[in-house]
LUMTORTOR-447938 format. One record per residue (C-alpha): residue in one letter; x, y, z. Coordinates in steps of 0.05 Angstrom, whole numbers. Example, Ala and Ser with C-alpha at 12.3 -4.5 7.8 and 13.67 -1.06 7.14 Angstrom:
residues 2
A  246  -90  156
S  273  -21  143
END
This chain:
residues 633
X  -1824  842  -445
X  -1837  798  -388
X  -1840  743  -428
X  -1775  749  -456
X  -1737  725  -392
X  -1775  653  -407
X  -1751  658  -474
X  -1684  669  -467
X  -1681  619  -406
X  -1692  569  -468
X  -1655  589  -520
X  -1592  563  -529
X  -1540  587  -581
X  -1562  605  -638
X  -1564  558  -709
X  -1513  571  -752
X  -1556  582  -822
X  -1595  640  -781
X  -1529  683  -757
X  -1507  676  -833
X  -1575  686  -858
X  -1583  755  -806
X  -1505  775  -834
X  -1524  769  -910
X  -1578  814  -890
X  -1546  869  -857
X  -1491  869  -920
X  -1545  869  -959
X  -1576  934  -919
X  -1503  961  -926
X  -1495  959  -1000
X  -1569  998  -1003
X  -1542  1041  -963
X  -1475  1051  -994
X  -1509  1070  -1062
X  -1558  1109  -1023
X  -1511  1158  -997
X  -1457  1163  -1055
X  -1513  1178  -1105
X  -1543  1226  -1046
X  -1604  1184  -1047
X  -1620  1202  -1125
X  -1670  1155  -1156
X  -1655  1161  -1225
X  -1583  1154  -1213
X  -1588  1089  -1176
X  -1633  1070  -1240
X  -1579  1091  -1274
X  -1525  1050  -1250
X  -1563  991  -1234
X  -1560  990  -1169
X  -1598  934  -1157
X  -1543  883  -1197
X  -1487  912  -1149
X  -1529  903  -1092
X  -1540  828  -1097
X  -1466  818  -1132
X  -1436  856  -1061
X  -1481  811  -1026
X  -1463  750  -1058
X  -1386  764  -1050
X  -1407  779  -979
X  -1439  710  -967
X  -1379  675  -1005
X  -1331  709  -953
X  -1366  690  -894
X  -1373  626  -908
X  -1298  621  -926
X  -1270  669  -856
X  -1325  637  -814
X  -1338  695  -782
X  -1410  666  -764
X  -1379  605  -718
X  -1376  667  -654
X  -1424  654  -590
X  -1460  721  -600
X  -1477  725  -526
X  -1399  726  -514
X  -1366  775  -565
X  -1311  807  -555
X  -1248  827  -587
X  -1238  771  -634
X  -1304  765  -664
X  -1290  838  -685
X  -1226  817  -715
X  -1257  764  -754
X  -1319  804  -781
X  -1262  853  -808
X  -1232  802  -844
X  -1285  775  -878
X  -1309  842  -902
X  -1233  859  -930
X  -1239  790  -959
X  -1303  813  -991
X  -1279  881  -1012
X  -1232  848  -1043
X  -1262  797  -1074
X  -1303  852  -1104
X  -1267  894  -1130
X  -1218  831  -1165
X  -1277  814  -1196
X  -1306  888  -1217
X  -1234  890  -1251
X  -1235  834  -1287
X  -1313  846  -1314
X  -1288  924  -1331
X  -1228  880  -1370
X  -1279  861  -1428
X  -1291  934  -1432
X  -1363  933  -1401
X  -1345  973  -1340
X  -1360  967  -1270
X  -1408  929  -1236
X  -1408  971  -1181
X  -1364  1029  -1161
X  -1317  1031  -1107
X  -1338  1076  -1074
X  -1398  1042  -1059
X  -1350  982  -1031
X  -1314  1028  -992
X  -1374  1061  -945
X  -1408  992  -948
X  -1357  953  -928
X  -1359  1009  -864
X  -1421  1003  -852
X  -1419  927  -851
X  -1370  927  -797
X  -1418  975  -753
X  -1479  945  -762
X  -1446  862  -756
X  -1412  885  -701
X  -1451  923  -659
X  -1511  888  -673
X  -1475  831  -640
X  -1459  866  -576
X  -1531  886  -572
X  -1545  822  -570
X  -1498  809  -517
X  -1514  868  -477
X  -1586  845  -481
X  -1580  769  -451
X  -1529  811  -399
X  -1579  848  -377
X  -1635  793  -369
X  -1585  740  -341
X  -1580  795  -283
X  -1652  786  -284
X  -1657  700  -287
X  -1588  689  -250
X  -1577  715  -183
X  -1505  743  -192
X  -1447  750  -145
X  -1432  829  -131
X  -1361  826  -135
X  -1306  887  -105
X  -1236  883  -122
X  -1181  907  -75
X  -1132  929  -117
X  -1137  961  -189
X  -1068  949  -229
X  -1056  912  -268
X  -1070  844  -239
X  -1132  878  -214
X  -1156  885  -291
X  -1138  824  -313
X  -1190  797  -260
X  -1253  846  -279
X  -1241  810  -356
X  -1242  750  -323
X  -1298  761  -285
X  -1335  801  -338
X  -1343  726  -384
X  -1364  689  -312
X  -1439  688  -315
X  -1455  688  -244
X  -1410  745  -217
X  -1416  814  -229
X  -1361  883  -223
X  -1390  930  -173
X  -1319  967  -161
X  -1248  966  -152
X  -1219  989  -69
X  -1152  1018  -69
X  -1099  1044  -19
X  -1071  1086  -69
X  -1089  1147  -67
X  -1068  1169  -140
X  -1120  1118  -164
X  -1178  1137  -117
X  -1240  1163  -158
X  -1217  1143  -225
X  -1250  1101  -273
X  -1219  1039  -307
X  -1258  994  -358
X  -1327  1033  -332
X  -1314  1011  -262
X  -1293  1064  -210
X  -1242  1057  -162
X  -1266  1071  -82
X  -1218  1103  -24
X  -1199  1036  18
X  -1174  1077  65
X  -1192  1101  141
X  -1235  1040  147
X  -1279  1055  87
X  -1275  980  63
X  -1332  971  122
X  -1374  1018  98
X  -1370  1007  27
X  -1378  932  32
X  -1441  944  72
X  -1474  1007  22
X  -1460  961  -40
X  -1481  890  -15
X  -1420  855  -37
X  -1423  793  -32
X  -1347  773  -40
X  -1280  817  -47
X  -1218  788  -92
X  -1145  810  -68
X  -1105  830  -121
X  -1040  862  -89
X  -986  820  -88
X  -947  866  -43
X  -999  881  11
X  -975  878  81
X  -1001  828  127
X  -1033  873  168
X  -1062  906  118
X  -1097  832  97
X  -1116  817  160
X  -1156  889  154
X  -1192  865  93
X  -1203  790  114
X  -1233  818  180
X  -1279  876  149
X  -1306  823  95
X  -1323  770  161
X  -1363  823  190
X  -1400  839  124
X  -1404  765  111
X  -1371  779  46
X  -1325  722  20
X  -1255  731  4
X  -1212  703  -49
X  -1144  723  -75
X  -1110  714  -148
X  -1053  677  -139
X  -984  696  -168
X  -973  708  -249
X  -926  652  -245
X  -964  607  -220
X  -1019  621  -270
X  -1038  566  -322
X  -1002  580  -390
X  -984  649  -369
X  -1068  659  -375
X  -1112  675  -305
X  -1176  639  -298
X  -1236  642  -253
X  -1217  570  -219
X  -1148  599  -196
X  -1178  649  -160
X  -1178  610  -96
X  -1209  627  -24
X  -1155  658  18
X  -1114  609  66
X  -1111  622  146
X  -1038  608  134
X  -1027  678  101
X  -1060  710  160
X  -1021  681  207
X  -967  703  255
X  -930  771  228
X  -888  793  172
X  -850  744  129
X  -777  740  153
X  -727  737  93
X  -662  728  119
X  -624  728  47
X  -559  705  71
X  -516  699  9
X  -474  667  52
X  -515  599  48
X  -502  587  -20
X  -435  595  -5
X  -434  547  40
X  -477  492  7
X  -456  490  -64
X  -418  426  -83
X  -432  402  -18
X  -452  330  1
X  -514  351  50
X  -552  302  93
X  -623  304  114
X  -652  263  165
X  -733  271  172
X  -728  284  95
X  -794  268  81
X  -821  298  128
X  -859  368  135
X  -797  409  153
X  -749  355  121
X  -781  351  56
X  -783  426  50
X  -716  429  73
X  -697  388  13
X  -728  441  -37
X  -686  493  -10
X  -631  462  -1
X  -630  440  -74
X  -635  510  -91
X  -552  523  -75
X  -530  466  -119
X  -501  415  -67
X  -462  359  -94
X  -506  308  -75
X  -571  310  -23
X  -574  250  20
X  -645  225  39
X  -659  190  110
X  -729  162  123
X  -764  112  143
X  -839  135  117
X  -832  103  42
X  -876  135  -5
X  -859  211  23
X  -791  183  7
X  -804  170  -55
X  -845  228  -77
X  -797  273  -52
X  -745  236  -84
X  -782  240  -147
X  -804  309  -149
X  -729  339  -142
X  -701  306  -189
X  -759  325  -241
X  -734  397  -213
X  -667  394  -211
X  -606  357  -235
X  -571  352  -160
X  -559  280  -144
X  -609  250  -94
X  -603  186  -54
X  -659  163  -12
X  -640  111  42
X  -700  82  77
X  -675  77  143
X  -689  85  221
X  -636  139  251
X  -634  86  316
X  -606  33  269
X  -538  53  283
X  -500  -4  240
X  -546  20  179
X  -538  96  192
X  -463  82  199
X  -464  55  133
X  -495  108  91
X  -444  154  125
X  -381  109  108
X  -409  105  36
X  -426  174  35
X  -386  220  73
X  -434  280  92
X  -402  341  95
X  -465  374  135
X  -527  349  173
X  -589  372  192
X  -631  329  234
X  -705  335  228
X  -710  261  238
X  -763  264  306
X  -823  239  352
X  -871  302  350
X  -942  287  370
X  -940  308  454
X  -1005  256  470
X  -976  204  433
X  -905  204  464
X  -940  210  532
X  -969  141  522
X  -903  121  494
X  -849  149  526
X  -797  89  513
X  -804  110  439
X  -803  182  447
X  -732  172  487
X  -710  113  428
X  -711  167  377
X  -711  233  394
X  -649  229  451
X  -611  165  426
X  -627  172  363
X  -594  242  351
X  -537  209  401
X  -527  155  350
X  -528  212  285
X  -472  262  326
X  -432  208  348
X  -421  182  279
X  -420  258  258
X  -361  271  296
X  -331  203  284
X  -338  214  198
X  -312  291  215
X  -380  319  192
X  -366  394  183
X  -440  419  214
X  -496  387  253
X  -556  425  255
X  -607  398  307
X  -688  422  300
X  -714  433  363
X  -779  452  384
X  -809  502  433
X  -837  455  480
X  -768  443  500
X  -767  498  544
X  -790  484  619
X  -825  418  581
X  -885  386  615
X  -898  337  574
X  -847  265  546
X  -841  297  481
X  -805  367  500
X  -768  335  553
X  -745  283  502
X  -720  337  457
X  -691  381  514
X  -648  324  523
X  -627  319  449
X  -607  388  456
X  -563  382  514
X  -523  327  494
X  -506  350  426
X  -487  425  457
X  -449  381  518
X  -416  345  461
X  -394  412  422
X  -376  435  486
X  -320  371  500
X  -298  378  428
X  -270  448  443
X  -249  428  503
X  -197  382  465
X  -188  431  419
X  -218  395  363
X  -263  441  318
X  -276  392  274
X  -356  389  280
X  -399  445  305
X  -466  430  339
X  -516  476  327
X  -595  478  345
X  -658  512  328
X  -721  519  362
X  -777  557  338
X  -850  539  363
X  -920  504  310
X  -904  510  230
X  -964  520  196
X  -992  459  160
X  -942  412  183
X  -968  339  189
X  -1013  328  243
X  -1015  407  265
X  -1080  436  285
X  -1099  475  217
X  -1102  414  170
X  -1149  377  232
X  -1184  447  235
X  -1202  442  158
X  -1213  368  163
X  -1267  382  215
X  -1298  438  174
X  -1303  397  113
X  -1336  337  162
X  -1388  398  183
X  -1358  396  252
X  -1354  403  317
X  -1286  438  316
X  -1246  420  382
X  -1203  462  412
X  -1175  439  486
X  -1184  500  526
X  -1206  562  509
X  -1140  598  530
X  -1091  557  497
X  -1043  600  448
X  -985  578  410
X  -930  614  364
X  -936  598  297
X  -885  609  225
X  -896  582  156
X  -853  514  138
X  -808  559  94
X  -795  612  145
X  -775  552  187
X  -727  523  136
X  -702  582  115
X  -674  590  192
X  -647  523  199
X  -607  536  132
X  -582  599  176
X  -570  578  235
X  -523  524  195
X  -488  585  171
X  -472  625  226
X  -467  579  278
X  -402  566  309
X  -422  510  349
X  -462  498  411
X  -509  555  404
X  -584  547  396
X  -621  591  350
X  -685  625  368
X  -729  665  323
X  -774  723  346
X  -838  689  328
X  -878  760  344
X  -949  756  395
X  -973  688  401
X  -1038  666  370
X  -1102  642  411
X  -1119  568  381
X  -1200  588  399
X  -1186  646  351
X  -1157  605  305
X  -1217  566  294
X  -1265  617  291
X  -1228  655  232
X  -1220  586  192
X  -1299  577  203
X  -1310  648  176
X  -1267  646  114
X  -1301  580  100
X  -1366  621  95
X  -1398  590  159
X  -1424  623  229
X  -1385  592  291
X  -1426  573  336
X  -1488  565  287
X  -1458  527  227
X  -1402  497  255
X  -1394  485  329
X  -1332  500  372
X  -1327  437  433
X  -1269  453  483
X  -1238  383  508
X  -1195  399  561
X  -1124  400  553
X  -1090  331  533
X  -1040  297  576
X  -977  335  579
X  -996  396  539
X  -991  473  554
X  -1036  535  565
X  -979  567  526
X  -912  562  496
X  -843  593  513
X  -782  596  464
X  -732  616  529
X  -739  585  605
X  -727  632  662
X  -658  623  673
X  -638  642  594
X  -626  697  564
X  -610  718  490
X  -549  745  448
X  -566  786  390
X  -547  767  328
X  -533  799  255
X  -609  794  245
X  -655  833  292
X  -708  769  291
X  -650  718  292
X  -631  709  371
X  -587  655  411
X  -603  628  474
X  -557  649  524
X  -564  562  557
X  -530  535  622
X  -475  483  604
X  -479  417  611
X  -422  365  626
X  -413  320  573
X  -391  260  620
X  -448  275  666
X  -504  275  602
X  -469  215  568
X  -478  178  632
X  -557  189  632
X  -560  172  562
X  -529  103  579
X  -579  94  627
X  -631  112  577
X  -604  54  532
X  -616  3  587
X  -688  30  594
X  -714  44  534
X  -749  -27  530
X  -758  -34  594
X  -830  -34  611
X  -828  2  670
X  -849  73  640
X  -849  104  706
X  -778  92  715
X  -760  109  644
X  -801  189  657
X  -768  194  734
X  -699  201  706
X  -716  243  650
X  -736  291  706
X  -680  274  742
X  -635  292  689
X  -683  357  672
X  -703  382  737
X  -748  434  698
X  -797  372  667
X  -862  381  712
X  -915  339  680
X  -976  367  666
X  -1043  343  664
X  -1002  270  664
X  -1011  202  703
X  -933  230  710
X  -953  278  750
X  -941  240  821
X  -858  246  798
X  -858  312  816
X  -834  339  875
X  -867  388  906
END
């Protein structure tokens, strides 16, 4: 027996010849055997009916039909199912073939060659012995594989039907094994499905039954699980050192089929921040259907994203400004493979006024929402003329023509480091927001309701360009360090489509002048962050994968806020959905600055350029800037 491990480590699959050679046999040992028991093992009757000529006229017919099915072309080592299917066929096609035969012969009047009773119990006894000597086979190269391979113990959380589906996939994986199935539901709890009992999840059980049954990596299953409830899991198997994978949606599997390579490792993304917010507002389709919508940023993260969704509610036509080409492009491309909604891409700079002006004269948007925007807070530090060039005059030049072309809604995306902004890049968009709510606020003031300015501001989308998870992964994949700049530093986070899905709202239930906030729950440690990426990459921090702390970069935060001290909030029809109770601004006063802000943009004077931004926000302190000697202390 211990040799056998060596042998089976070289055999391959077996020839052809021998399976149909092995099956002829076993018919062969069937037919005996069929005679055997209908003459109740009688001698002279066998004689008697010459059993012999029957036996090797079944067997023949037997090798005719397997040839013809192919019932030999199985991998024995992987039978299932179908290879039962086809040995049933070929022994009805050789029953048949038979028994057509014994007709015709007893036709000439020289009776039967063999009775059919005989075909009957041999053609049962065929099946059982072809078949299950098959999954003998297969059960013993399963067993010894366990013995050659070192296999993958393997729990899944969740035992529906989604949860079977993945033990059968599993089950023809060579190098992963079932140990059990964990549920929450209690109704399920100590059953058996498939031969595989189902464990209590509950009460922190997963711990302990990771740790009894050395498992070695958990699949989610549940589609519906709450996000607590994976954070549970993820955190129990990072203790246990067990890795974790999920199965994604059925409609996102291949031709409707799961296989082992969509079972992918589990994304930081979907551990992140709280519950999915659905807002639902039918309203929105309402709103946007047969509309001619306008999307600057559109190739953006949130742009591009917004484009999906907003092709979604059948607009009339979806107008495209950017000035990155290929995202353009692919964006471009990929709705209208999607959907049959007009697109037009423009290639364009929003501060190009004469072109912008153009595309709204040709176009005539009926609503706008500006995602066009400078993001990256150490790079607008350095450049602060070009932070001020498009994120203040550059939304000036997009509402002015939005009022002048009567454009119905202007939705503004804001950011969190807006609020009490240290750093050019908030303070740049703090300024965008003011002017656009001072000019809502001097349209009602001459009674003309034509355009309503709305804003949102919502803090870090997850896997945006540039964010910190896609440089986290980046510096996994390089085998580190991992930088993080202090270990303190927290920051809200919300998925891309969470963050769409609120601009799309706030478009719908603004009235103008109001800036949206969105409870964005407990704010996330960016150390933490790291540590948990490192994990579910199956890595040690600190021993595979180092964690370096920089120091904060010019301008940046130990933490965000989504409201400064002298706002407050107004409830809305949504209990996460808020609006920023904001001090008004004078439109004269802010129009004024932004003139000024015209004359310096390409100045070279940077200092001069960053004093009357604080000048005109008294709340910009600079931190951790060469900006810092502005202040006043």
């Amino acid at each position: 027996m211990k040799a056998l491990p060596a042998i089976l480590r070289r055999l391959k699959i077996l020839p052809r010849w021998i399976i149909i050679i092995i099956d002829a046999l076993l018919i062969l040992f069937s037919a005996t055997l069929g005679y055997l028991l209908r003459f109740n093992f009688s001698i002279e009757d066998l004689i008697n009916f010459n059993f012999e000529i029957g036996i090797i006229f079944y067997t023949a017919c037997g090798v005719v039909a397997i040839l013809v099915s192919g019932s030999y072309r199985g991998i024995i080592r992987y039978t299932g199912i179908q290879d039962g299917i086809r040995i049933f066929l070929m022994l009805l096609l050789n029953a048949c073939l038979v028994m057509f035969i014994d007709l015709v012969y007893r036709s000439t009047g020289q009776g039967f060659i063999i009775p059919f009773s005989v075909v009957l119990i041999s053609a049962i006894s065929s099946f059982l012995f072809l078949f299950n000597y098959r999954l003998l086979v297969k059960h013993i190269f399963s067993h010894y594989r366990n013995v050659i391979v070192k296999r993958q113990r393997v729990a899944i959380f969740g035992a529906g039907q989604t949860g079977i589906i993945t033990r059968h996939v599993i089950d023809s994986t060579p190098r992963m094994q079932i140990v059990g199935f964990l549920e929450d539901n209690s109704n399920k709890i100590g059953k058996v499905v498939d031969g595989t009992k189902i464990y209590d999840a509950r009460n922190g059980n997963v711990d302990r039954y990771l740790d009894e049954n050395n498992i070695d990596e958990l699949i989610i299953t549940v589609r519906d699980i709450s996000l607590d409830r994976k954070n549970e899991l993820v955190d129990a198997c990072l203790n246990n050192n067990v890795k974790v994978r999920t199965v994604p949606p059925v409609e996102k599997w291949v031709g409707g089929e799961l296989s082992i390579n969509q079972i992918r490792e589990i994304k930081i993304e979907e551990l992140l921040g709280r519950e999915s917010i659905q807002l639902g507002n039918k309203i929105i389709e309402h709103d946007l259907k047969g509309k001619r919508i306008c999307i600057t940023g559109a190739a953006g993260s949130i742009g591009s994203e917004l484009v999906r969704q907003v092709a979604l509610h059948n607009p009339e036509r979806i107008i495209l400004i950017d000035q990155a080409e290929s995202p353009l492009y692919e964006i471009e491309r990929e709705i209208r493979a999607k959907s049959s909604v007009i697109v037009i891409p423009f290639l364009a700079d929003i501060t190009n006024q004469q072109r912008i002006e153009t595309i709204f004269e040709d176009n005539k948007p009926e609503i706008i929402y500006h995602a066009a925007a400078y993001k990256h807070v150490p790079l607008m530090e350095g450049n602060p003329g070009e932070a001020v060039h498009c994120n203040v005059l550059g939304t000036k030049i997009l509402a002015d023509l939005a009022v002048q072309y009567k454009v119905k809604r202007f939705v503004m995306i804001s950011t969190d480091k807006a609020v009490n902004p240290t750093n050019v890049m908030g303070c740049s968009k703090r300024i965008a927001e003011v002017y656009v709510q001072s000019l809502n606020n001097k349209l009602h003031k001459e009674n003309n309701y034509s355009t309503a300015f709305v804003t949102t501001r919502f803090g870090n989308v997850l896997g945006s360009n540039g964010s910190v998870i896609p440089l986290f992964k980046k510096q996994i994949e390089l085998g580190g360090p991992v930088t993080v700049t202090h270990p303190e530093v927290t920051r809200f986070f919300m998925t891309i489509p969470e963050a769409c899905q609120l601009v799309l709202e706030a478009g719908t239930m603004g009235k103008g002048g109001e800036i949206f906030i969105f409870d964005m729950g407990m704010p996330i440690k960016i150390v933490d962050l790291a540590k948990k990426m490192i994990s579910l990459s199956g890595l040690q921090p600190g021993k595979d994968i180092e964690i370096v702390f920089t120091g904060l970069r010019e301008g940046e935060k130990l933490y965000e806020e989504l409201l400064n001290n002298s706002e407050g909030t107004i409830a809305t029809h949504h209990e996460k959905i808020l609006i920023g109770k904001v001090l008004p601004y004078d439109y004269e006063e802010i129009n004024r600055y932004i003139e000024l802000f015209f004359d310096l943009v390409n100045d070279r004077n940077e200092l001069k350029m960053v004093a009357l931004m604080k000048e005109l926000i008294p709340e910009f302190r600079s931190n951790y800037s060469r900006y810092e000697i502005l202040d006043k202390n």
